[in-house]
N, C-alpha and C positions, 0 to 999 in steps of 0.2 A: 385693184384686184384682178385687172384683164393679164398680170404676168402671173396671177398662181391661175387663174381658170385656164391661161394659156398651157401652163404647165401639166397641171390635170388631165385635160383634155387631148394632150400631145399626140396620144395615138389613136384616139377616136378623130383627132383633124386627120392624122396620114389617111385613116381608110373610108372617110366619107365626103372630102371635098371633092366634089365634083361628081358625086351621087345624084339624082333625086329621087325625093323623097317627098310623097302625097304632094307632085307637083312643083313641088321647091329643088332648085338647083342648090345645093349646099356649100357654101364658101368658108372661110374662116372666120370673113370680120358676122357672119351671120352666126355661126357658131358659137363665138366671143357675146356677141349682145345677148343670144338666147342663156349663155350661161350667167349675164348678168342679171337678167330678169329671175330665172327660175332656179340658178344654180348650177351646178357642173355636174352635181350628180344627175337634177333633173336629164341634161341634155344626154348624159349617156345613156340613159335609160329609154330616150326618144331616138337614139341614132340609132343602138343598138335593136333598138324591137321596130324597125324600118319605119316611125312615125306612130306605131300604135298606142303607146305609154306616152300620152301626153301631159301638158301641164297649161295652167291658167292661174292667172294672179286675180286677185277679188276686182277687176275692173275688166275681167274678158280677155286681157292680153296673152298669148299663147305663145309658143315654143315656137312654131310654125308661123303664124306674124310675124318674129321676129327674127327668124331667118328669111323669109322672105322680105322684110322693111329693111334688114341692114345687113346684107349679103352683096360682095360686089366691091370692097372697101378696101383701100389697102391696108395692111395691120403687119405689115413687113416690119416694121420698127417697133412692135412690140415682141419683149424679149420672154420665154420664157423662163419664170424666175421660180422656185419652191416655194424661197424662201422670202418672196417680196413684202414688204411692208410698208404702213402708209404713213409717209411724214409728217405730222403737224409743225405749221408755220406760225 
C-alpha cells in the first residue's frame, strides 16, 4: 500500500518535505510510515493544519511519532502507483 499512499500523498510530499513541524523535520519515508499507521487522509489533515489535526492509534502511537521514528529513509525505489495492488502468493 506504500505505492497508493505514495500516490495519494504526491503533493502533500512536494510541499512539506523538508518543513518542520511541532519540531519534526518532515521527510518522505516519515510521511509514508505515518500514512501507514493513520492513513493518507489522516496525514493530510496533519500536514495540512501544520500538526494541529492529529491522530493516535488505540496504543498511543501518533502521526508525529511516526514521523519522527521513521523520517530519514530512503524510499527512492518506491514508486508511486494509483492503482497498486497486493499479490497473494
Amino acid at each position: 500500500m506504500c505505492k497508493v499512499n505514495k500516490w495519494i500523498l504526491r503533493k502533500d510530499i512536494r510541499r512539506s518535505v523538508g518543513k518542520t513541524i511541532n519540531g519534526i523535520k518532515i521527510t518522505e519515508s516519515g510521511i509514508l510510515a505515518a500514512a501507514h499507521l493513520s492513513g493518507a487522509g489522516n496525514v493530510k489533515k496533519y500536514l495540512r493544519s501544520n500538526g494541529v489535526q492529529g491522530f493516535s492509534d488505540a496504543y498511543g502511537s501518533s502521526i508525529k511519532s511516526y514521523l519522527k521514528n521513521f523520517g530519514g529513509y530512503n524510499v527512492s525505489n518506491i514508486i508511486a502507483d494509483q492503482d497498486a495492488t497486493v499479490i497473494n502468493s
